[in-house]
N, C-alpha and C positions, 0 to 999 in steps of 0.2 A: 285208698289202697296203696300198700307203700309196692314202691318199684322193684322189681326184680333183681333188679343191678346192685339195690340195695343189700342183698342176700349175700355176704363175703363168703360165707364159707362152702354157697352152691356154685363158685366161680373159681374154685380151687379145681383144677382138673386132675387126671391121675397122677403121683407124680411118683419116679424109679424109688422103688421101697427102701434102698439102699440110701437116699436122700431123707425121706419123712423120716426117718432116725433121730435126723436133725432138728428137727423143729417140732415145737411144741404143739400137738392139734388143735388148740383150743386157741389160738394165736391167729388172728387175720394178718396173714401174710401180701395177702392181692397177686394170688399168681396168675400168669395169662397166658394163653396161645401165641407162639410163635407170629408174626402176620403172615397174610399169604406173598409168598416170595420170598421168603426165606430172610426178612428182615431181620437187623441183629443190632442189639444194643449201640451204640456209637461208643469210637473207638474211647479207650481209655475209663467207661465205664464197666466194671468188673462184676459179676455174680458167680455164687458156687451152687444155682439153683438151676435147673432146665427151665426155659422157656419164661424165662425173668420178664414180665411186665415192664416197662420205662414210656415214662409219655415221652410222646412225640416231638421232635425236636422243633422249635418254635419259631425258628429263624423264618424268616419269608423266601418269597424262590427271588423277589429282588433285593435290593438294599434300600433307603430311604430315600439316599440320595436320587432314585432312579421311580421314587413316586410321588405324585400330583398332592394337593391339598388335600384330595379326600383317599387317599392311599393307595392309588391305582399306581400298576407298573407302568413304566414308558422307558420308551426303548432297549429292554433286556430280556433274554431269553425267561420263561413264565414255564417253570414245570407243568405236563399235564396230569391232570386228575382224572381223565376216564380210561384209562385202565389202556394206555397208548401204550403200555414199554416199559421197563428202565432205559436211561440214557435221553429218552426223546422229550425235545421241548418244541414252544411256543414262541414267535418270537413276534413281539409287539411293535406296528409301524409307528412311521415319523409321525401321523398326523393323532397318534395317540392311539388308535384302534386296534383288536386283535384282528389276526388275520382268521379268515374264517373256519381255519380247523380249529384254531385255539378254544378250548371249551369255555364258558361264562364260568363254570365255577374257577377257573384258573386264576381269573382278576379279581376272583374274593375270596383268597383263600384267607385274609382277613376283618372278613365284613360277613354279616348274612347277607343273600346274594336278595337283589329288590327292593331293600328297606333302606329307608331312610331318616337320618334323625332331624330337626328343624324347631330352630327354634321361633316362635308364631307371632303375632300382635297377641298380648294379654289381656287385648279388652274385646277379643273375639270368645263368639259364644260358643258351645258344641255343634249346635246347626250351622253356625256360619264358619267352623272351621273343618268343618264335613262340606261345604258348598265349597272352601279353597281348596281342599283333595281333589274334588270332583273336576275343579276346572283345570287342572294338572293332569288328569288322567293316574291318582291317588286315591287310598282308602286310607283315612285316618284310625289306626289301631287303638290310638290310646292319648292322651295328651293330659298335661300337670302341672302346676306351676311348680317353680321349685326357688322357695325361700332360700337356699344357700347362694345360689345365682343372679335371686333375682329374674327370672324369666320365668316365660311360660314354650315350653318344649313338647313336641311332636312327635308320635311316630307315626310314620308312612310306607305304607307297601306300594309299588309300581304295578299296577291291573293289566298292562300289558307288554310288548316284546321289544318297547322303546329301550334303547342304553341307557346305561345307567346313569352316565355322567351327562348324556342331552339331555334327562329329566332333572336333574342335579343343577344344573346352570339357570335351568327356564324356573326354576320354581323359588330361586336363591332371588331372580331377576324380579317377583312379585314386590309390590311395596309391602305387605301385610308380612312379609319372612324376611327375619333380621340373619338368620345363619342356615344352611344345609349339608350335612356330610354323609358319610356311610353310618351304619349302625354295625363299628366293631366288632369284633370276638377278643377275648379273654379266656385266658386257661389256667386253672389251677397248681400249682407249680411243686408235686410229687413225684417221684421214682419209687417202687418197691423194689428193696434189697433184699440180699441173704442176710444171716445172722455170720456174725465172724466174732474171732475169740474177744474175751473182754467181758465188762459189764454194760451191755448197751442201755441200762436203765438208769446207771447211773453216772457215767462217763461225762454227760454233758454240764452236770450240776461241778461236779469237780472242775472242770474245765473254766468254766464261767465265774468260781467261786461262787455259789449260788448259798449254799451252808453258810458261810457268813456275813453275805449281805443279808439272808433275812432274821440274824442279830440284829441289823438297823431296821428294816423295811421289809413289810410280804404283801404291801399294795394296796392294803387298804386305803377305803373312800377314795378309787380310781374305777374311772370307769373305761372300758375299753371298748370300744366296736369291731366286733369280725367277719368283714366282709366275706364269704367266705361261702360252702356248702351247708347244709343243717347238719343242726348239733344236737345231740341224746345229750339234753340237759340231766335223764334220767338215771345216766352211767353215776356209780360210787364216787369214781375221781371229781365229778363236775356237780355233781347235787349243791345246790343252796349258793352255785357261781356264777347262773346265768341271771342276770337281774331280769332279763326281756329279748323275745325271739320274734323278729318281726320278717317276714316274708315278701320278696322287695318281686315277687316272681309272680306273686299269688296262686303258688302248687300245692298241691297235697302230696309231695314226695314226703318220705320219713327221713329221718336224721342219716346223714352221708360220713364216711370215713374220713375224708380229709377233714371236712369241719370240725367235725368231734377231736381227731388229734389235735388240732391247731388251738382250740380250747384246752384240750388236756396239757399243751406244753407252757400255755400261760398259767394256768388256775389248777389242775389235778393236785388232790392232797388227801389221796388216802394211802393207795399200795405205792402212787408215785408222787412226786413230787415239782409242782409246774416252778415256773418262773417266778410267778407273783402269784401264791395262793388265795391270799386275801381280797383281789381286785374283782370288781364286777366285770360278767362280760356281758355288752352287747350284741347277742348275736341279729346276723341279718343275713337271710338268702340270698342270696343274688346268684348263685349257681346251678345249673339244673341239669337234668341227666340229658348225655347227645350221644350222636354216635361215637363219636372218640374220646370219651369219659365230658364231667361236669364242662361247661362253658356259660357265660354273661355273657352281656351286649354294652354297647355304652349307655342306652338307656336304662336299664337296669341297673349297672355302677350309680350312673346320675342319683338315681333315688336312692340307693344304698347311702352314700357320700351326704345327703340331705337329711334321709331319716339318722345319721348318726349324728349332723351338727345340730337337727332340733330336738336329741333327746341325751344331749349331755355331754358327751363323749369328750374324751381328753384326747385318748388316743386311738386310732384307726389304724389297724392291722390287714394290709394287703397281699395274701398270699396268690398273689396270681402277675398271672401278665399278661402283655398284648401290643400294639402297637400305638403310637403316638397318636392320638387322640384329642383333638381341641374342645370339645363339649365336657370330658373328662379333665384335661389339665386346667380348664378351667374351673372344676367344683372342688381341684385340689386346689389351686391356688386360693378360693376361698373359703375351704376350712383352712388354710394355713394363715389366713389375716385372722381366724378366730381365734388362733391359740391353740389348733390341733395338731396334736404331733405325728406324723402321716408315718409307717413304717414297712418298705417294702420287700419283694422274693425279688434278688436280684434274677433270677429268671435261670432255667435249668435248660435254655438252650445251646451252651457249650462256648470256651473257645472262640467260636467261627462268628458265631450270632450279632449283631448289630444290637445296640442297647435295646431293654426292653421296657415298655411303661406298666406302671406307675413310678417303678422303679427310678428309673431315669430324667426324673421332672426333679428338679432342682430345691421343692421343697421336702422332698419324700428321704427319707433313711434308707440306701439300700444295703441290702444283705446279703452278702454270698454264704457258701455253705463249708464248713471243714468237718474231720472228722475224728477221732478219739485221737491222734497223733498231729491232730493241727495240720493235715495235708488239706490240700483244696479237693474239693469234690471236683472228679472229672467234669460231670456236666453242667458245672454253677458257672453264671456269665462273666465275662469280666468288664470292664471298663473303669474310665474315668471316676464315672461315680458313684462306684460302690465305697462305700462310707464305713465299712465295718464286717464283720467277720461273725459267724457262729456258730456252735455243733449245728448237724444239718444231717450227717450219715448213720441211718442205723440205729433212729431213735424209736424209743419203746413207749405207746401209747393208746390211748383209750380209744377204744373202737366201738360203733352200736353195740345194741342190747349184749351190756357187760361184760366183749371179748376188748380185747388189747391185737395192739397189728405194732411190725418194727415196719420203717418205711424211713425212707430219705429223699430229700428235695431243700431247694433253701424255702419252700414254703414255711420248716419248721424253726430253720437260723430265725428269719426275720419275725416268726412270732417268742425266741427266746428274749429276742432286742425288744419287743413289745412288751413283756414280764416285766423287764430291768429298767424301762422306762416308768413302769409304774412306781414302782419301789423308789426310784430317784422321785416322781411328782409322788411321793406319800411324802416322802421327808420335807417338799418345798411344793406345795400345789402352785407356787406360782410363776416357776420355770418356764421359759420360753420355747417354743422349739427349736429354735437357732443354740439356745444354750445346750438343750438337752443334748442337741446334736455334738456342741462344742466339745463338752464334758466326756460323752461316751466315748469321742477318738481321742480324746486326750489321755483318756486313763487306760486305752485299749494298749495287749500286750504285741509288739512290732513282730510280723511274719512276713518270712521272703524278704524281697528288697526291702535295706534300711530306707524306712520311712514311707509316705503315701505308695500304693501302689494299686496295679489297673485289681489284681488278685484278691488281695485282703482290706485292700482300702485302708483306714488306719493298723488292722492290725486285729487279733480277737480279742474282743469283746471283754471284759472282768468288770463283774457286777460288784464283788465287793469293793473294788475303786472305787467303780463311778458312783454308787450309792456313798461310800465317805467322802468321797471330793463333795457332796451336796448339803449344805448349812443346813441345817434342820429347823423347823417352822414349827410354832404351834396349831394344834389345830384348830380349826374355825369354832368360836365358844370359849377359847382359852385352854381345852384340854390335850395333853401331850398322848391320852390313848384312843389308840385307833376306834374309830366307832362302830366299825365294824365288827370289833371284838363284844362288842357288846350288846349288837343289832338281834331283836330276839329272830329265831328261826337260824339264824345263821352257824353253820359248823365251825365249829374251833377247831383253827389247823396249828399245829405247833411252828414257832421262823424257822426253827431249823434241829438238823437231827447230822449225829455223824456219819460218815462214808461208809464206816466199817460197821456201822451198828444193825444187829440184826434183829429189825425192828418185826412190824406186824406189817409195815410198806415192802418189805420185801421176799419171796419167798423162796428156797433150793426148787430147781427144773431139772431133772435127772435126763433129761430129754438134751440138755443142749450139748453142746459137742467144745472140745475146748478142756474139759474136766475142770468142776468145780465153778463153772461160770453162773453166777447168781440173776436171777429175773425174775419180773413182779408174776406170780400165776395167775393166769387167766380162769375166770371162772369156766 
């Protein structure tokens, strides 16, 4: 049965008629209810729409520095979550413990609250690692090995009212368990925006020079992994680009909005046109429907991260975020000895926020987000190590059963840099990720302060560089054409088409506001 939430256009509420002027009905916008309290977008993020949807701002109520190995706060004020007030917090004693107003959900507002992840002895069986839960006072949910690792990992729910971190210590203390943490959250890293004047359908391709990099490259025989929500491999744009859809969740939800953009902005190539049309994508669940839109686990990532380095993957596309994570930084760090190029949403928590992960792990690409005037998105993160820059505001994309939605987050920067990565490994499959890396800030054009910066990192992004700075390879068998181009079932996308050309990809919307502003029609 697909999920309700899945339904965009029964989650558009009424909106002032003097507005729906403006937008096109047939367009998944994703607009939402106000929250209760009269919550308002955070500062410096703008809309011309009532009651703008924006996720949640992602930052924790502490800093890093002010929590434990398995992520818990100590000693700083801990917002509450049972509905105590604005203004009123929690505040966590010396010996580590809340005090007993503090709600339990408060010390997980990054963890599912009772679960935990563990990694086991391997040469235990399912009955005898159902008998180690037991003597824990544990229910073993699930457990796997995981050839990327190397290990065999656990999940664990707490059966009763013991704390989390005294069940955490006593079970880590076991000889048979080599590691114990929380079991993370992760969020998908979107904003729905207004439309504003311009070409939102096409803004980003110019931007990137996208038109003539794929003169060189459109990505063929690359394959991509997108961790991500489900994707309507079914939508026009994406037919004949998802090579395999594996389910890392094991749900019967249907194809989700963010996944399907994230796919359309690497590979769409009918009315729009992705990054790298030619490229496989590997799609993989790992997101599913919560109360405050899609969310993972680290055990869910885990397997995502594995199902992709055992079924090919070059590159791994991480539109999400979450907090620093050891069972996670560890299956980056071992696709990244494979040869994976990791590429991540520098996170849409603002300004204020503490780096976010995957983003922020030292092998990964991150991405902030700009927008048709190369500004920075108000709420894209900044730090040290963002690495690169991309459209990210106001893009126009493929949405379930064959509508299109514009939305913004750097969830779509960092799958633009996933496209451009492909098209650089078609020219040279045997590019490093340290190079790939090299090459993209090198050729990237400098924004803000001359030179690295916390904003832009090198600077945006230009595919047509970086795909020529890249020596071109023959391909495996000796031949110089893509075999993609050739692969029977597969649609023939043309590299590229002009700006101005007013193809069959694009169509007049007498709907948009602006006069004369051109976008692709939604069926």
């Amino acid at each position: 049965m697909r999920s309700p939430n899945l339904n965009i256009q029964s989650r558009i509420p009424t909106i002032n008629p003097a507005v729906t002027t403006r937008i096109n009905p047939n367009i998944a916008v994703g607009i939402g209810r106000t929250p209760p309290g009269g919550n308002t977008p955070r500062p410096g993020v703008s809309s011309t729409l009532p009651n703008a949807r924006f996720s949640p701002n992602l930052s924790p109520a502490c800093s890093y520095a002010h929590r434990d190995s398995s992520g818990e706060c100590r000693e700083k004020p801990v917002a509450r979550s049972d509905g105590g007030g604005a203004g009123k917090s929690a505040r966590i004693g010396n010996n580590g413990a809340a005090s007993r107003k503090t709600p339990l959900a408060a010390l997980n507002q990054t963890a599912i609250p009772n679960e935990l992840v563990a990694e086991i002895d391997g040469s235990l069986s399912d009955a005898q690692a159902d008998a180690l839960a037991r003597r824990h006072g544990l229910v073993r949910l699930q457990s796997q090995n995981f050839p990327l690792i190397g290990a065999t990992i656990g999940l664990f729910r707490i059966t009763d009212r013991r704390p989390l971190e005294k069940v955490r210590r006593e079970f880590a203390a076991d000889t048979r368990v080599r590691s114990v943490q929380l079991n993370f959250r992760y969020l998908l890293q979107d904003q729905k925006a207004a439309a504003h004047g311009g070409d939102p359908a096409q803004y980003a391709l110019a931007r990137l020079r996208l038109p003539q990099a794929h003169a060189l490259a459109s990505g063929a025989n690359v394959t991509i992994a997108v961790i991500d929500s489900g994707i309507d491999d079914r939508h026009p744009e994406l037919v004949n680009s998802v090579a395999d859809n594996f389910d890392a969740l094991g749900s019967k939800e249907g194809p989700h909005v963010h996944g399907t953009g994230i796919a359309g902005v690497i590979v769409a190539h009918a009315r729009l046109m992705g990054s790298a049309p030619q490229a496989r994508i590997l799609g993989i669940r790992a997101f599913g429907t919560a109360a405050n839109g899609p969310e993972s686990t680290t055990f869910v990532i885990l397997k995502a991260l594995n199902h992709a380095a055992l079924h090919g993957a070059q590159i791994i596309n991480m539109s999400f975020a979450g907090p620093k994570d050891p069972l996670v930084e560890r299956g980056i760090g071992a696709a990244a000895a494979k040869g994976m190029v990791m590429i991540a949403a520098s996170g849409n928590a603002g300004p204020k926020s503490p780096p976010l992960y995957p983003a922020a792990n030292a092998n990964v690409i991150a991405v902030s987000a700009t927008d048709a005037r190369d500004k920075l998105f108000a709420a894209s993160n900044r730090g040290g190590h963002v690495a690169i820059a991309a459209p990210g505001v106001d893009i126009f994309l493929p949405a379930p059963e064959e509508k299109y939605q514009m939305t913004s987050g750097t969830s779509f920067s960092a799958a633009f840099i996933s496209g451009i990565a492909a098209l650089m490994l078609e020219r040279n499959p045997a590019l490093k990720p340290g190079e790939v890396r090299s090459i993209l800030t090198k050729t990237a054009r400098d924004l803000g302060k001359p030179g690295h910066d916390d904003q832009f990192g090198a600077g945006a992004a230009d595919a047509f560089a970086a795909v020529s700075a890249v020596v071109a390879t023959p391909f495996a068998g000796g031949s110089a054409t893509p075999a993609a181009e050739s692969a029977p079932g597969r649609q023939q996308v043309p590299p590229t088409r002009a700006l101005n050309e007013p193809s069959a990809a694009m169509a007049s919307d007498g709907s948009a506001t602006g006069g004369g502003v051109h976008r692709p029609a939604a069926k």
